[in-house]
C-alpha angles and dihedrals in degrees: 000000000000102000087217087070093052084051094056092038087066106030089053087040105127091209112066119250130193148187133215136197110232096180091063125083110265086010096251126195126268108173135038133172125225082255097070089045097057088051099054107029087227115124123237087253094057098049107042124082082031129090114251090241097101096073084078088054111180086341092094104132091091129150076215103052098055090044092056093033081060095048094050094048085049093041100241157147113263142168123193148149134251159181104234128178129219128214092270092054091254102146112223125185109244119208096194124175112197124206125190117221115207124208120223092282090065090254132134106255091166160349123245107198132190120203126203126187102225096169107122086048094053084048097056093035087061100044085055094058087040109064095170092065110097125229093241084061105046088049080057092063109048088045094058093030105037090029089215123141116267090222108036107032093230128101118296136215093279098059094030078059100053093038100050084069094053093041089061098046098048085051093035086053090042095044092238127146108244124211129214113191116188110208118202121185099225112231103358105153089050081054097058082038085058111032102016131255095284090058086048093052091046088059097044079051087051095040096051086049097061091046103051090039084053101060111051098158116113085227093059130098126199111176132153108249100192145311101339098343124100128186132209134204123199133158131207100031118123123219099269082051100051095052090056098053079052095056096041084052087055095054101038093058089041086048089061094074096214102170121245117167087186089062135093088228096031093238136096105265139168138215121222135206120192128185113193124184157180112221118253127170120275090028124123141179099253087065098059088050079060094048092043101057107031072067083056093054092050095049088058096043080055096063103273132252087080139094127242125192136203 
C-alpha cells in the first residue's frame, strides 16, 4: 500500500493514535496524531519524549492502569479503560489498545496506541447501574465532562474555544491553511415568534446534524457557538474550497424546505462567513474569528441565504 496514504490515514484518524519507544528508558512517546492532540489539548511538543502517564496525573489507583503497566512489561496487547485528564484539568474517560511491534530480533521496539474518547458511554453505563441519579444530573454531566451541547448533540463554546488554540498550532506546525466557517441561522427569532421555541429547537437539532454529517474529515470541528450561531473548524482547504463547502452549506439547509413565512425563499436558510489562511507571523486565532465573522456580517447585509469569504 502508498505509504502516503498510510500517512493520511493516521494524521486525518478521528481516534488518537500514538507511538512509543520501548527501547528507551520509561518508553516515552515519539509520535502522536492531531487527533490526540485534539483530545487532550496537549501539542505535539509537550507530549512527546515523555511517557503517556501523565495523562492520569495524581488519579493512579486505577483497575486500567495495572492492566496496561502488565501488558507492557509482558509486551503485550492490552484494552482498558481510564480516567484521563486534559490540559484544562476536564477529566475524559480513555478506551486505549495497546499493540507491541517486534524488530527483526523478535524484541519490542515500540508500542502503537489508539485512544478513544468513550466518555458519553461510561456516563451512561454508570447512570444505568445508579438509579438514584436524576436525569438532570446525569445531562450535567455530559455536558461538563463530555463539553457537548445539551440541544444539538455536537460540541459546544467551551470546547470550540479550547480547541481553536490546538487546531492552529497543529496547521501552523504542518504548514496547512486552516480554515474557520461562522453559521447563522437567518431569521431565527422571527422563526420561534412564528412557530414557538420547540420548533425553533427542532431546526437548531436539523441544522447541527447537517453540519456535523457534512464535515467527515478527522481534521474537521463542528461546535454551537451560541443561540442560533455554529463554527466550524477545518484545516487544509484553500480559499476556492472553501467557498465551495460554504455554498454547499447554503443549498443543502435551503434544500431542506423547512418552511419560514417570514423568508425571502420561504424557507429556513442560513448565511454563512468564512476566513482561510496561510499562517504568517504575528498572526492568532482571535483574529480569524474576526475575520470570520466580520464575513458573516457581510453575507447578511447582502440579503442571507448566501456565503462571504476573508
Amino acid at each position: 500500500m502508498n505509504i502516503e496514504i498510510l500517512q493520511q490515514a493516521v494524521m486525518d484518524s478521528r481516534d488518537g493514535i500514538t507511538i512509543s519507544d520501548n527501547r528507551s528508558a520509561d518508553n516515552p512517546l515519539v509520535f502522536v496524531n492531531p487527533a490526540f492532540e485534539r483530545m487532550t489539548g496537549y501539542s505535539f511538543e509537550e507530549i512527546t519524549s515523555v511517557n503517556c502517564r501523565y495523562l492520569q496525573g495524581n488519579d493512579r489507583d486505577q483497575p486500567g492502569v495495572k492492566i496496561i503497566h502488565d501488558a507492557l512489561a509482558k509486551g503485550e496487547y492490552c484494552m482498558g479503560t481510564l480516567r484521563n485528564y486534559r490540559k484544562d484539568g476536564t477529566m475524559f474517560w480513555n478506551e486505549l489498545s495497546i499493540s507491541p511491534i517486534f524488530d527483526k530480533n523478535g524484541h519490542v521496539s515500540n508500542f502503537v496506541g489508539i485512544q478513544k474518547d468513550v466518555t458519553i458511554r461510561v456516563l451512561l453505563e454508570q447512570e444505568l447501574t445508579n438509579r438514584n441519579e436524576s436525569l438532570e444530573k446525569m445531562t450535567e454531566n455530559l455536558e461538563k465532562l463530555a463539553v457537548m451541547d445539551g440541544l444539538t448533540g455536537i460540541h459546544n463554546r467551551r470546547f470550540f474555544d479550547a480547541q481553536l488554540d490546538i487546531q492552529w498550532k497543529i496547521a501552523n506546525r504542518h504548514g496547512e491553511p486552516l480554515t474557520l466557517i461562522m453559521i447563522d441561522v437567518d431569521l431565527f427569532k422571527q422563526y420561534n415568534d412564528i412557530y414557538g421555541h420547540q420548533a425553533g429547537d427542532a431546526a437548531l437539532k436539523i441544522v447541527a446534524h447537517i453540519l456535523n454529517a457534512f464535515f467527515l474529515r478527522g481534521s474537521d470541528f463542528v461546535a454551537r457557538y451560541g443561540g442560533e450561531e455554529f463554527v466550524v473548524l477545518a484545516a487544509g482547504l484553500g480559499w476556492e474550497q472553501a467557498s465551495r463547502f460554504a455554498q454547499s452549506l447554503c443549498e443543502r439547509v435551503g434544500d431542506l424546505q423547512i418552511p419560514h413565512v417570514a423568508s425571502d425563499t420561504g424557507y429556513l436558510t442560513i448565511s454563512v462567513g468564512f476566513s482561510t489562511r496561510a499562517f504568517t507571523p504575528h498572526d492568532e486565532p482571535g483574529k480569524m474569528v474576526e475575520r470570520a465573522d466580520k464575513a458573516l456580517y457581510a453575507a447578511k447585509q447582502k440579503g442571507r441565504n448566501r456565503c462571504c469569504g476573508i
